[in-house]
C-alpha positions as CSV (number, residue, x, y, z in Angstrom):
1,X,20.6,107.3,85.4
2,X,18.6,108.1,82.5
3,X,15.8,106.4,81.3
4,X,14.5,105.6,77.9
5,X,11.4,107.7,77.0
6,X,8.3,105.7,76.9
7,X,7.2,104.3,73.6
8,X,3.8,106.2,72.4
9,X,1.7,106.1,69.5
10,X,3.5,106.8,66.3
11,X,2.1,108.9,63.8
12,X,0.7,106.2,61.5
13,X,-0.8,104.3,64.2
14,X,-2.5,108.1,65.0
15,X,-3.6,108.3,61.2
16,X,-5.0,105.2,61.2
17,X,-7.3,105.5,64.3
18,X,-8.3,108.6,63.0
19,X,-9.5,107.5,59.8
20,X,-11.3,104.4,61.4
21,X,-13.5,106.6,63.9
22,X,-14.1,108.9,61.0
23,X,-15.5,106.1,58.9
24,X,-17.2,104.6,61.6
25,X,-19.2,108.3,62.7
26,X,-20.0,108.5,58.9
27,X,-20.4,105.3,57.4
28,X,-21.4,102.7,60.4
29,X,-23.2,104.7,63.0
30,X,-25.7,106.7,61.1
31,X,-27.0,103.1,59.6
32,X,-27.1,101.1,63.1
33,X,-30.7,99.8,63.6
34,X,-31.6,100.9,60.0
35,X,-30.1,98.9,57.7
36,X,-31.2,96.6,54.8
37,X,-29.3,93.0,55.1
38,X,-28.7,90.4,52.8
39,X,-26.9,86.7,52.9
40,X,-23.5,86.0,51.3
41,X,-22.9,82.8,49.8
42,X,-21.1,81.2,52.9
43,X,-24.4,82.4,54.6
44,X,-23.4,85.2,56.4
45,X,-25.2,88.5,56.5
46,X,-23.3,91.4,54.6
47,X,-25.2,95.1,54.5
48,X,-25.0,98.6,53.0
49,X,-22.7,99.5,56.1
50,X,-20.2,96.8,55.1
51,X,-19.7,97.7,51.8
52,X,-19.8,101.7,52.1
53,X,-17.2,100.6,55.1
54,X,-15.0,98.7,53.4
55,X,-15.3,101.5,50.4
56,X,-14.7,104.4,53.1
57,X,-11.3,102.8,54.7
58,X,-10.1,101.6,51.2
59,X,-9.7,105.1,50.1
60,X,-8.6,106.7,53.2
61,X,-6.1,103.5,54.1
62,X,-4.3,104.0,50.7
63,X,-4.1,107.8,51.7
64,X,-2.2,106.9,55.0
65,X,-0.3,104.2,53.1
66,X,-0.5,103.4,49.5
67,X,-0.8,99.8,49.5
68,X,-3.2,97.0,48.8
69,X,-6.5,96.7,51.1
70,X,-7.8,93.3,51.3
71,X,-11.2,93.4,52.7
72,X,-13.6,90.9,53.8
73,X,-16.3,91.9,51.2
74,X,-14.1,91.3,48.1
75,X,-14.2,87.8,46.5
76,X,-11.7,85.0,47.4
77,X,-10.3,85.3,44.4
78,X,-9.8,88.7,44.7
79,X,-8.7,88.7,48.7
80,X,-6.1,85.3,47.3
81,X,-4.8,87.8,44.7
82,X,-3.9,90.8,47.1
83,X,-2.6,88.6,49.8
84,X,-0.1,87.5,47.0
85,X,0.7,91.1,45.8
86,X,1.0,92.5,49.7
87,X,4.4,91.0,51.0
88,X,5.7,94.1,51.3
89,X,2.8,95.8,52.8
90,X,-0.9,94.8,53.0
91,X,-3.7,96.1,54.7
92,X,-6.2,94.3,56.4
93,X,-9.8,95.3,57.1
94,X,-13.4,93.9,58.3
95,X,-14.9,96.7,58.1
96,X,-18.0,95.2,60.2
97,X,-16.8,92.4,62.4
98,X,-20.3,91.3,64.1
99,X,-22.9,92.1,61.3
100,X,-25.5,89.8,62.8
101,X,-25.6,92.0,66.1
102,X,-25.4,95.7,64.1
103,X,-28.3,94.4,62.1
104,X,-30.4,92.8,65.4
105,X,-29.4,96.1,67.6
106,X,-26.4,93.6,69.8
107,X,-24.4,96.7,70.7
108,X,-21.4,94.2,70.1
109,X,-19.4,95.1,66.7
110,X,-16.6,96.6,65.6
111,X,-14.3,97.8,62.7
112,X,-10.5,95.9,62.5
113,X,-7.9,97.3,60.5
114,X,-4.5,95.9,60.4
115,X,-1.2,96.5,58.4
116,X,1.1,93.2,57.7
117,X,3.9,93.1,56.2
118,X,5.4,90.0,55.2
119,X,2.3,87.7,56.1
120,X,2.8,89.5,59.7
121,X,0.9,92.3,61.3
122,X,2.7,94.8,62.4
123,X,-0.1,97.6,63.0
124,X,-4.0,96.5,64.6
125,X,-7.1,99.4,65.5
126,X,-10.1,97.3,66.4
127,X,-13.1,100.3,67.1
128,X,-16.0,99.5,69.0
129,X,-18.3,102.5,68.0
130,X,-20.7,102.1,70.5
131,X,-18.7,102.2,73.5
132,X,-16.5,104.3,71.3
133,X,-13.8,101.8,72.6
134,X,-10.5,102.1,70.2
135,X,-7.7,99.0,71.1
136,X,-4.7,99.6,69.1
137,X,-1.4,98.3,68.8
138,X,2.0,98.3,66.7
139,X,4.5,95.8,66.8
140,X,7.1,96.4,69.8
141,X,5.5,99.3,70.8
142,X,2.9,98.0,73.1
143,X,-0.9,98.1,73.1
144,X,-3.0,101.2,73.8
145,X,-7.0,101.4,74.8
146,X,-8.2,105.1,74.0
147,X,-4.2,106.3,73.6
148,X,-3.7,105.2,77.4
149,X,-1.3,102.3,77.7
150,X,-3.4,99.0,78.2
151,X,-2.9,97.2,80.9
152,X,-5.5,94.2,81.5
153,X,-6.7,93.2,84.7
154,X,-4.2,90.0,86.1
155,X,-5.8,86.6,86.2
156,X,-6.9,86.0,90.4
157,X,-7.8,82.3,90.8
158,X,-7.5,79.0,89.0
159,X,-8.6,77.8,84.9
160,X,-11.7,76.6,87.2
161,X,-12.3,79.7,88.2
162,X,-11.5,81.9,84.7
163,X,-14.4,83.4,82.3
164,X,-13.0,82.3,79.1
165,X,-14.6,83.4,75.7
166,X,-15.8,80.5,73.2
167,X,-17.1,80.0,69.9
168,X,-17.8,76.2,69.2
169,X,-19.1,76.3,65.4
170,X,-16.1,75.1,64.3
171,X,-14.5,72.9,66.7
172,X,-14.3,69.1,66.3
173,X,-17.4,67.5,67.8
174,X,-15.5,65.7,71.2
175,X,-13.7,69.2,72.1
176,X,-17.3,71.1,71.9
177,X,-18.9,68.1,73.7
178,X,-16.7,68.2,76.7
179,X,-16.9,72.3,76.6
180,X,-20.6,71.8,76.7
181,X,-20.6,69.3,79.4
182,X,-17.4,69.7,81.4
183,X,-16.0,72.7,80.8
184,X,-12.4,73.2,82.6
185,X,-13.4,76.9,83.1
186,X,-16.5,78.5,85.5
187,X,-17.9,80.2,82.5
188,X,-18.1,80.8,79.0
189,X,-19.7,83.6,76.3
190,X,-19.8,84.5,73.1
191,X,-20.9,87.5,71.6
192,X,-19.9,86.9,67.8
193,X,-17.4,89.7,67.1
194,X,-14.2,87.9,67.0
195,X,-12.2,91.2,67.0
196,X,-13.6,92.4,69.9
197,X,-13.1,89.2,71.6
198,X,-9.7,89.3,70.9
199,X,-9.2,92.9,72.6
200,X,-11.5,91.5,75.9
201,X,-8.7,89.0,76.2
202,X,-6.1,91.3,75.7
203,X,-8.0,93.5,78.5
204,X,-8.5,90.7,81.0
205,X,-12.1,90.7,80.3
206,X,-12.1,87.5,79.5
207,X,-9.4,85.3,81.0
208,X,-9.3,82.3,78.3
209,X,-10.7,82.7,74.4
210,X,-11.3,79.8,72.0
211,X,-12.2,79.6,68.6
212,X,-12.4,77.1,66.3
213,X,-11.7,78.6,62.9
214,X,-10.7,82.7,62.1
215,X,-10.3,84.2,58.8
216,X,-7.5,86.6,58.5
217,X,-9.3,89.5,58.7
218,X,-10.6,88.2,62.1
219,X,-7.7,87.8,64.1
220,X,-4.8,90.0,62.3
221,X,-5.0,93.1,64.2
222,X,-6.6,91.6,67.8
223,X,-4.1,89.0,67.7
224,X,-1.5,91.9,67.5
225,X,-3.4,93.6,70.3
226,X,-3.2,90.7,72.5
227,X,0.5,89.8,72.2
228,X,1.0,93.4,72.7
229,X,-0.4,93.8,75.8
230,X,1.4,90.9,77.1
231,X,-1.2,88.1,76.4
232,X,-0.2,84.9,74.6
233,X,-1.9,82.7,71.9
234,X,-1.4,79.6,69.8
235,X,-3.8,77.7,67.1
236,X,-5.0,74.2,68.5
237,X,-2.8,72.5,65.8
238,X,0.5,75.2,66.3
239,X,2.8,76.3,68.9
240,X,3.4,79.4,66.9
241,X,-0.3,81.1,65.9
242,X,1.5,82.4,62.6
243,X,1.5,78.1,60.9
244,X,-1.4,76.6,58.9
245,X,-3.5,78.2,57.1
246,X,-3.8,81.7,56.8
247,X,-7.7,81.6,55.6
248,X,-8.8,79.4,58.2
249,X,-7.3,79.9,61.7
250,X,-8.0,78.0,65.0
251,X,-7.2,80.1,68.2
252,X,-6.3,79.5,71.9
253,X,-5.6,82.6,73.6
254,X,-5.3,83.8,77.5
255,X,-3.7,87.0,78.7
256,X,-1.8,84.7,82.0
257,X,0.9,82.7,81.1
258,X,-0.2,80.1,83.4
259,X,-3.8,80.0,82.3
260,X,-2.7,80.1,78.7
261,X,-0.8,77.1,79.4
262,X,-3.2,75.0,81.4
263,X,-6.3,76.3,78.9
264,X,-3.8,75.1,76.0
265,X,-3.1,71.0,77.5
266,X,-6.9,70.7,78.7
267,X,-7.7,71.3,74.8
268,X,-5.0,69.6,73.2
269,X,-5.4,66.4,76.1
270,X,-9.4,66.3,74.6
């Protein structure tokens, strides 16, 4: 009987990571414990490497596939405007999820990149350039770590026994009370690169992963790499991750079917 051939790495998924470690070797690395920092007005830090980032995959993005970038350092208005004019294709990019730890020497950042088309991703590279760690994934063609198929490690024991991932800032106050207090889980980090956590999930680094509010750029090409690896998430409010609002996302995410679902009622039940 013959067997279908494996499904690899297509070519745009190859251009893509390709332009991302380029950027990152020229644009990210050279600046890491160097850099100058400023706040935004939401009060997050933005630096030099952001912007020359963002600037960097813009043009080499558009060279791979000529079609809007929205970025996290544009303007709302701007990043409304280009959501509106990328139905039919839309890239995605932070060019510098985890600022705070580039600019403090946390060796815990990354660079996402996404494609979506029709409000949907169908292409994610997160890069870790310090581990020189590269998830990727396209949409039914599985999830790769470094070009090798990703398989995470299986969940062993119980929710009581899982390491799950969380970032409380903007859950209600009762949830992050009772996660402070009560957990359901043996453990719980965060390392503030919500790409990255996405991809430990995926990788069966962590077992569970909360958070209580995502921008797009945040979870569009982890959230990819999770599903594709087999992993399963939801928003505390939605079933289906892809409702509410696209600017402001809640996630709940495990790579176990069981776990996700147990993880899933122990939040909602709160």
């Amino acid at each position: 009987m013959n067997r279908p051939a494996p499904i690899g790495i297509s070519a745009l998924l190859k251009a893509v990571i390709a332009a991302v470690k380029l950027v990152s070797a020229e644009e990210i690395m050279p600046r890491y414990l160097k850099v100058a920092h400023q706040h935004k007005s939401d009060g997050s830090l933005c630096t030099e490497a952001d912007i020359a980032t963002q600037a960097a995959l813009t043009k080499k993005l558009q060279a791979v596939l000529n079609v809007p970038v929205l970025g996290e350092e544009m303007s709302a208005a701007d990043q409304h405007a280009l959501w509106k004019a990328g139905h039919d294709g839309l890239w995605c990019v932070d060019p510098l999820d985890g600022t705070s730890n580039f600019v403090r020497g946390l060796p815990y950042f990354a660079v996402s990149v996404a494609l979506l088309r029709e409000g949907r991703s169908v292409l994610g590279v997160v890069y870790d350039p310090v581990a020189k760690e590269m998830f990727a994934a396209e949409q039914d063609r599985g999830a790769f770590l470094n070009s090798e198929k990703l398989v995470g490690r299986n969940a062993l024991g119980t929710l009581a026994q899982s390491l799950a991932s969380v970032d409380m800032k903007h859950l209600k106050k009762k949830l992050a009370s009772q996660l402070a207090t009560h957990p359901p889980c043996s453990s719980q980090r965060n390392f503030g690169a919500s790409a990255l956590d996405w991809c430990y999930t995926a990788a069966g680094r962590y077992d569970l992963y909360l958070h209580g509010g995502q921008k797009l750029w945040d979870y569009a090409a982890g959230s990819l790499i999770l599903s594709e690896s087999g992993g399963h998430a939801c928003s505390i409010e939605h079933d289906d991750l892809a409702q509410g609002d696209i600017w402001q996302r809640s996630v709940i995410a495990a790579r176990d079917e069981k776990l996700f679902e147990e993880w899933k009622n122990w939040i909602r039940a709160v």
